[in-house]
C-alpha positions in Angstrom: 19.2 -16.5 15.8 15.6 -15.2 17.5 13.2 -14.3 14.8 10.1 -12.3 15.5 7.3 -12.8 12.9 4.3 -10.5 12.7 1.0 -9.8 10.5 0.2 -6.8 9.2 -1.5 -5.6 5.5 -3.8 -5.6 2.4 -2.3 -6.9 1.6 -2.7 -8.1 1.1 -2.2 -13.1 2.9 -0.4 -16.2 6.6 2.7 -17.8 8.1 5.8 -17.6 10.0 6.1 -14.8 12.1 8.8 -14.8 15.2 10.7 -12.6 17.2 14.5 -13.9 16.9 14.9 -11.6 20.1 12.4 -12.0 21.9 11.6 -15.3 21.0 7.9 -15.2 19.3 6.4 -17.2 16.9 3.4 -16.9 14.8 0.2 -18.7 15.6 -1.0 -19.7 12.7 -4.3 -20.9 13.7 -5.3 -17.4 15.3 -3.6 -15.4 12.5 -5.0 -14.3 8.8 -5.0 -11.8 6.1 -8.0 -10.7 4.3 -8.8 -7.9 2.1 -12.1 -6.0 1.0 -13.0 -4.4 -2.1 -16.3 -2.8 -3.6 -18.7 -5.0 -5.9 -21.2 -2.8 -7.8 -20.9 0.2 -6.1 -22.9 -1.3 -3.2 -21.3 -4.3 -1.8 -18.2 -5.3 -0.7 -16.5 -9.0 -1.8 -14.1 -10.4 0.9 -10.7 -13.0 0.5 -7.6 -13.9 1.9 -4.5 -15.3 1.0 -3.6 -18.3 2.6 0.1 -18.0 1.7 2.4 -15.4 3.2 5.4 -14.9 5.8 5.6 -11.8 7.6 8.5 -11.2 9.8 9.5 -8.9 12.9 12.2 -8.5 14.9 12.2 -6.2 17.8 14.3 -6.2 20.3 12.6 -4.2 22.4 9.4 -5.6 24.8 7.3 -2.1 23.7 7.9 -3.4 20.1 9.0 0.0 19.1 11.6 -0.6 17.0 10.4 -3.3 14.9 11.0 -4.3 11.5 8.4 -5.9 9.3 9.5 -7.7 6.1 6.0 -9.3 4.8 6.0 -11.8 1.2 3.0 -12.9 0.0 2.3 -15.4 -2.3 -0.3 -14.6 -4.9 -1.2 -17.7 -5.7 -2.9 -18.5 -2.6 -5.9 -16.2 -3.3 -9.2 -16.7 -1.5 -12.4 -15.6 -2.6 -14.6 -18.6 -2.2 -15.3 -18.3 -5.4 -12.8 -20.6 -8.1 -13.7 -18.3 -11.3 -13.2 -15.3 -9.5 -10.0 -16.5 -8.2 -8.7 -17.7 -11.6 -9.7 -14.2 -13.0 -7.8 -12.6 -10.2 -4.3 -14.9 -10.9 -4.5 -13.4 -14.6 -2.7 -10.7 -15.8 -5.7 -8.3 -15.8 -5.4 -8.1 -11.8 -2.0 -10.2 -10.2 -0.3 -12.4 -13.1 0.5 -14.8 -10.2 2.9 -16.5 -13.1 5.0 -13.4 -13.9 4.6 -12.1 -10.4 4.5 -14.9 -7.7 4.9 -12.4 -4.8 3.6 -9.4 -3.1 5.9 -8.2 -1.1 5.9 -5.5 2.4 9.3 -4.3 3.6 9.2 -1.4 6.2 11.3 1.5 6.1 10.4 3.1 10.0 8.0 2.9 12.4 6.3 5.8 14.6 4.7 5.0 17.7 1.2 6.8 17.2 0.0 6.1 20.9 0.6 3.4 23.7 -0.3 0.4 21.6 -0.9 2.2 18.1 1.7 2.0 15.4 2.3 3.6 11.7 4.5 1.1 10.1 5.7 2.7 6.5 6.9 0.4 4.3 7.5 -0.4 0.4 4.7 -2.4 -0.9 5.8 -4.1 -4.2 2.6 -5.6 -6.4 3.4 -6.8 -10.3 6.4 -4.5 -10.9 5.2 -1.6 -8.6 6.6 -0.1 -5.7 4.4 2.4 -3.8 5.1 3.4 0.1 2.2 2.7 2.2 1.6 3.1 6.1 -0.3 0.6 8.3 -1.9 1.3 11.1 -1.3 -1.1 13.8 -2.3 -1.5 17.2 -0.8 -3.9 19.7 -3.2 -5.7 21.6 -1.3 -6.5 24.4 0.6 -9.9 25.7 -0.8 -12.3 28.9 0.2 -15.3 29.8 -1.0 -18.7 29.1 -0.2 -22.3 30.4 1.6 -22.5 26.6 3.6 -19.3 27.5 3.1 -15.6 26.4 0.7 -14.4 24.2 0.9 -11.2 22.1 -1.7 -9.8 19.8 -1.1 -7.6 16.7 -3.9 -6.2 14.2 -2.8 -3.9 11.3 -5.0 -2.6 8.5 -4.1 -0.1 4.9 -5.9 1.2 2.5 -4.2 1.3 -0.9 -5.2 2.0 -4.7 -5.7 -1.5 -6.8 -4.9 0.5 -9.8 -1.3 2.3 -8.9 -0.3 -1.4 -8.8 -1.6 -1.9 -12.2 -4.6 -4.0 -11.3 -6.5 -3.0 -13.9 -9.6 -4.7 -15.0 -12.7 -3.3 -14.9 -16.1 -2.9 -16.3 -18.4 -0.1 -15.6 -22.4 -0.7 -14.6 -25.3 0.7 -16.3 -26.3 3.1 -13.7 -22.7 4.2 -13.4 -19.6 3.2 -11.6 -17.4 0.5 -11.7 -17.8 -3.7 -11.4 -15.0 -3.8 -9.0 -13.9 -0.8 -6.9 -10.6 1.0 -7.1 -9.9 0.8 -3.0 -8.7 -2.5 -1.6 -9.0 -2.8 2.2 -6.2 -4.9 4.1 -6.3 -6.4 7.4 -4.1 -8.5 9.3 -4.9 -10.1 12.7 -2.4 -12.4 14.2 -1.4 -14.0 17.4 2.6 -15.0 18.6 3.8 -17.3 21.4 6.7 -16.7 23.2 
């Protein structure tokens, strides 16, 4: 059975990805997921999550009907910073114990253009299920000495606190410590 794995989404984190189909697989060493969030109103703070297993299958070389089922695992937080990480494994953002795994299953996809996408899914985060779209583009495929190369990039935008990640402190001169909107991005490669 041909499994096609792809990246797409905040949210949030890396792994296999092929096309059972078509035959792709994910390269992990061209392929991440990171994330973006506001620090003190003014700055952003960056991670990733070095975990995760997105798949696709298509059977279709357009990819437009592709399925995405994405699991992430929590634990494998990035910040660069260990504190920070630790803080964001505890139940006041993830409870990586309770809930080991985000989790992206699509429900349809739209074309949106050519090579642009609007995959709409179920993003589950603690015990939360929200629908979210990501906005993907297809890069396009060329050929190597290795064999085909495709390129995906996806991004969403979602709400830390519908998923009940709820810490925060507010500043002085107003706002928030840590910002409500979490940016996801996915860039991956697959080899055929």
């Amino acid at each position: 059975m041909k499994r096609f794995m792809f990246v797409l989404g905040f949210v949030v984190s890396a792994v296999p990805l092929f096309a059972q189909t078509a035959g792709w697989k994910l390269d992990r060493a061209h392929s991440g997921l990171s994330f973006s969030i506001k620090h003190m109103v003014i700055s952003e703070v960056t991670g990733n999550f070095k975990d995760y297993d997105i798949v696709v299958v298509s059977s279709k070389d357009d990819f437009s009907d592709l399925a995405v089922t994405a699991t992430i695992k929590v634990a494998s937080i990035n910040t660069e910073n260990d504190g920070r990480d630790k803080h964001l494994k505890s139940d006041d953002f993830f409870n990586a114990e309770k809930f080991p795994e985000i989790k992206f299953v699509s429900t349809s996809v739209e074309k949106a253009g050519e090579k642009n996408f609007k995959i709409n899914g179920d993003l589950t985060i603690r015990d939360v299920t929200k629908k979210v779209t990501f906005d993907a583009v297809y890069n396009g495929s060329l050929k190597t000495q290795q064999g085909t190369l495709a390129a995906w990039k996806a991004t969403a935008t979602i709400n830390r606190f519908d998923y009940n990640l709820k810490w925060n402190r507010a500043i002085e001169t107003g706002g928030l410590v840590v910002g409500e909107t979490v940016n996801i991005t996915m860039n991956i490669e697959l080899n055929k």
